[in-house]
N, C-alpha and C positions, 0 to 999 in steps of 0.2 A: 930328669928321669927318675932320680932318688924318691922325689914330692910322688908320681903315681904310684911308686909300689909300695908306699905309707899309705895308702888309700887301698890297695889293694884285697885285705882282709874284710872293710865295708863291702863293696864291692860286691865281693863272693858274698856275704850275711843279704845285702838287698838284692841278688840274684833267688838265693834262697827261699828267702820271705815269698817271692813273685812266683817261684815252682808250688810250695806250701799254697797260697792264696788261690793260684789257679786252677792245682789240684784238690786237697783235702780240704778245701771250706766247701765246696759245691759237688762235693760225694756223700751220698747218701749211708749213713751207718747204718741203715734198718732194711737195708736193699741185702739179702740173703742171696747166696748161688744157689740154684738147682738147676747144676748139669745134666744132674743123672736123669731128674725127673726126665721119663717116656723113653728112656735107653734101658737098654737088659741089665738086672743089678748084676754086678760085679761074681762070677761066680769062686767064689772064697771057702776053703777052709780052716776052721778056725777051734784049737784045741779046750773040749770041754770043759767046764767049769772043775765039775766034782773028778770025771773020770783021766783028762787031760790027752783024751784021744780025740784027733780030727775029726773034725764033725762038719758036715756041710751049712750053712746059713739056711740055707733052704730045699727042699728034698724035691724032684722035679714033679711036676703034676701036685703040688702040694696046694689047697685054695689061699686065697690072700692073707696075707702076712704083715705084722708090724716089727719094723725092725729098727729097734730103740739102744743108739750108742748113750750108756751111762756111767759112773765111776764115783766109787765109797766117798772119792774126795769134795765129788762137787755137791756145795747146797742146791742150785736148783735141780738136783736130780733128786734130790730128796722131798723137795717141794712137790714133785711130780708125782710121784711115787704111788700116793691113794688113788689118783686116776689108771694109774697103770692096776693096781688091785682091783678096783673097778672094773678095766677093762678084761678081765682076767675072769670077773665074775660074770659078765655080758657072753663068757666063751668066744673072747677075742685072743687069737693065737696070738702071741706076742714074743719074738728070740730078742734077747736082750745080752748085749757086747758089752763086755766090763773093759772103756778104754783105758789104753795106760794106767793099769792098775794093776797090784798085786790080788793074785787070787784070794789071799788067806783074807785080805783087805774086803773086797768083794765076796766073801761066804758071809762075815762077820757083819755087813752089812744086809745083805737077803736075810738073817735072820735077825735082825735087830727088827727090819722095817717089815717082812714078811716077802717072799718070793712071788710075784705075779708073773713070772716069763716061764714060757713051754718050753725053751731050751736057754741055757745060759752058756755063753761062750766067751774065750779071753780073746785081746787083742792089747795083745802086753806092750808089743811096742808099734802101735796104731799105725802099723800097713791097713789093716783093713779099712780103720777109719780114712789114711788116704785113700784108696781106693773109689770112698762112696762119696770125697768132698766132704769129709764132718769138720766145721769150723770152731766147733765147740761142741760139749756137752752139755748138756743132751738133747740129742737131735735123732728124732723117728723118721725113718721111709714108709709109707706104706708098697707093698709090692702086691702086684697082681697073682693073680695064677697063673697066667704066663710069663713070669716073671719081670718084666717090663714096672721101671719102680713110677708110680701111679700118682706119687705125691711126698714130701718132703714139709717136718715140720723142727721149724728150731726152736730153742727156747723147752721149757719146761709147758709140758700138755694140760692142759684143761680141760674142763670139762666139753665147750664147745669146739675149743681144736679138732678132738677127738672124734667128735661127733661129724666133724667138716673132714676129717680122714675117711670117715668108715664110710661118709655118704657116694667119697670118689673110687673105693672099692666097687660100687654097684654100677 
């Protein structure tokens, strides 16, 4: 009886291995959730950037909307960034969420890199982001005018991301 439970610690390691093997080799990393996509966004308030009063994400009857979780910390939000200016200059409304981040953090960064969002709003300690499924930063929804969210992009936007956003608006 002694001799099996010397074995016992293999054992549990080649159980292991066989969970690992069956599970995490044959899951796709590049497979994204989008729950929310075609369900009503989340409706959330979320205190101003500058003024630090509740503000709605979105104001009802408002036309489609990008709504892009970002943060001073992460580089690919900074990567992003000229497209969101971009988009800014196309007159694409754009609310943008400083996740888990400090405000002074996120001011210092909109003027490092230049402000492209119509409203900026915190989400200090990312209720919101769970809310919407954000798996990471930075990640845009686009949301309808009825607010039904239309589309869901992760990763840092590009130039034709953007353009495969704005085409599911229509």
């Amino acid at each position: 009886m002694k001799r099996w439970l010397a074995f016992a610690p293999l054992l549990i390691l080649v159980a292991l291995a066989a969970l690992f093997a069956g599970y995490a080799l044959k899951r796709d990393p590049r497979v994204q959730p989008h729950a929310l996509v075609g369900k009503p966004m989340p409706a959330l308030s979320l205190p101003d950037l500058t003024t630090g009063r509740p503000a709605p994400i979105r104001a009802p009857g408002e036309g489609p909307i990008l709504v892009n979780f970002f943060a001073s910390w992460c580089a690919p939000c900074e990567v992003e960034h000229p497209q969101l200016m971009a988009l800014k200059a196309q007159g694409v409304k754009v609310v943008g969420i400083a996740y888990k981040d400090a405000p002074a953090n996120t001011q210092a960064f909109l003027t490092r890199l230049g402000d492209p969002f119509a409203q900026r709003l915190v989400d200090r300690d990312g209720r919101a982001g769970l809310e919407f499924g954000v798996t990471g930063v930075p990640e845009t929804y686009l949301v309808g005018s009825d607010g039904m969210i239309l589309a869901k992009h992760t990763g840092p936007l590009t130039p034709d991301a953007a353009e495969d956003l704005l085409k599911k608006a229509k």
